[in-house]
C-alpha positions in Angstrom: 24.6 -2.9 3.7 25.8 0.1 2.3 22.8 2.7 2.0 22.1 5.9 1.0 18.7 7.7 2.3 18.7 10.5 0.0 18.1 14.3 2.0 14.1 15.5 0.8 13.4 17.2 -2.2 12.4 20.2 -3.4 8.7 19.1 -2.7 9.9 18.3 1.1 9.8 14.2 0.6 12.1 11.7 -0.6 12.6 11.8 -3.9 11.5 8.8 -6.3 15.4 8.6 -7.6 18.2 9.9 -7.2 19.7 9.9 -10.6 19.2 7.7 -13.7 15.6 6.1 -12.9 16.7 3.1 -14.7 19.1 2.0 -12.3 17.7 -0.1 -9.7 20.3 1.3 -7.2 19.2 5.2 -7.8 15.8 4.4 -7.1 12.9 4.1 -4.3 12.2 2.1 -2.2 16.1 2.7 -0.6 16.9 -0.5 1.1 18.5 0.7 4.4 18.7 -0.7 8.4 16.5 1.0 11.2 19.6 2.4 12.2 20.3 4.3 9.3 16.7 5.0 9.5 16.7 6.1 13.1 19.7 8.8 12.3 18.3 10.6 9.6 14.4 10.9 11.0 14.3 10.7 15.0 15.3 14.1 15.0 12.6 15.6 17.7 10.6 14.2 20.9 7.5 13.7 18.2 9.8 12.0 16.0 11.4 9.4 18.3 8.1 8.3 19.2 6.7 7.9 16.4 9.9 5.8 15.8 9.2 4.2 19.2 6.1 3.0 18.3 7.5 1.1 14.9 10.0 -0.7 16.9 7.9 -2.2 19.4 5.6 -3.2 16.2 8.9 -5.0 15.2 9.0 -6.5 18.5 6.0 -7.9 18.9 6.4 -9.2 15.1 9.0 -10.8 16.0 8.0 -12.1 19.3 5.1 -13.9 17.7 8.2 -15.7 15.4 7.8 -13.6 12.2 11.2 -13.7 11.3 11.7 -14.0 7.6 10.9 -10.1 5.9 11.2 -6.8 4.9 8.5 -3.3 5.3 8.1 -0.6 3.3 7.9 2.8 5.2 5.8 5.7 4.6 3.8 8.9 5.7 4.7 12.2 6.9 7.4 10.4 9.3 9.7 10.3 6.1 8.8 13.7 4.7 9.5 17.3 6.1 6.2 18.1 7.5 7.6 20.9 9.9 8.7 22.6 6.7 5.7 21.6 4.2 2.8 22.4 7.2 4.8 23.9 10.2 3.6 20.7 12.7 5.1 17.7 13.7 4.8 14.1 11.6 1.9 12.4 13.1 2.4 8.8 11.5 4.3 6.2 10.1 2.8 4.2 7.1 4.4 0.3 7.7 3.4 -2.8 4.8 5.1 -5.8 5.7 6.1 -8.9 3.4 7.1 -11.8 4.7 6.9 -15.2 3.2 8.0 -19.0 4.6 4.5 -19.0 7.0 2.0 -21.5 6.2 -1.6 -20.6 6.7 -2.0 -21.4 10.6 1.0 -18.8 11.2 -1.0 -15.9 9.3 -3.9 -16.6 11.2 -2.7 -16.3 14.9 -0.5 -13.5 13.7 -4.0 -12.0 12.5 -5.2 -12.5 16.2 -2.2 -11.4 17.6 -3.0 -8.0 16.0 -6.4 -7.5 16.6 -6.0 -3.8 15.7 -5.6 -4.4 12.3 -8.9 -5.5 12.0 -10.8 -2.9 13.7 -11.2 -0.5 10.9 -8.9 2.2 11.5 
């Protein structure tokens, strides 16, 4: 996968395209690996936990046999909040799709997370 995570904008986030915003390649989401991912935003202690954090959400994801997906990122992980509010990102906004699951795999995986129902 070639991929492109564009640098942040003039308003200190990613920017919703990078050129023409008809071309489905110039555009957000920007498909890319957690490598590519892990370069360009674990760049302090705060950050590589927070990044921490998501990959041991991936691991128990995929642990419980969810296997077939993709997640969209967001939050002040993936914008310059040391320059926007002088502090450190405090969060990184996940929504996963996944399909091929039949309605007995969604529940346990709704039990397996029981802090998605709490509220928060």
């Amino acid at each position: 996968m070639v991929t492109l995570i564009p640098d942040f904008d003039h308003n200190l986030v990613l920017p919703p395209h990078t050129g023409d915003p008809r071309s489905p390649g110039e555009v957000s989401p920007y498909p890319c690996t957690s490598v590519d991912l892990c370069r360009k935003f674990s760049t302090s202690p705060e950050r590589q936990a927070i990044w921490g954090g998501f990959l041991d959400f991936r691991d128990r994801l995929r642990a419980e046999g969810l296997t077939q997906g993709f997640q969209w990122l967001d939050g002040n992980f993936l914008e310059d909040i040391e320059a926007q509010e002088g502090r450190a990102p405090r969060d990184l906004d996940v929504v996963t799709f996944f399909w091929g699951y039949d309605l007995a795999f969604q529940a346990s995986l709704g039990l397996a997370f029981p802090e998605f129902s709490k509220g928060v």
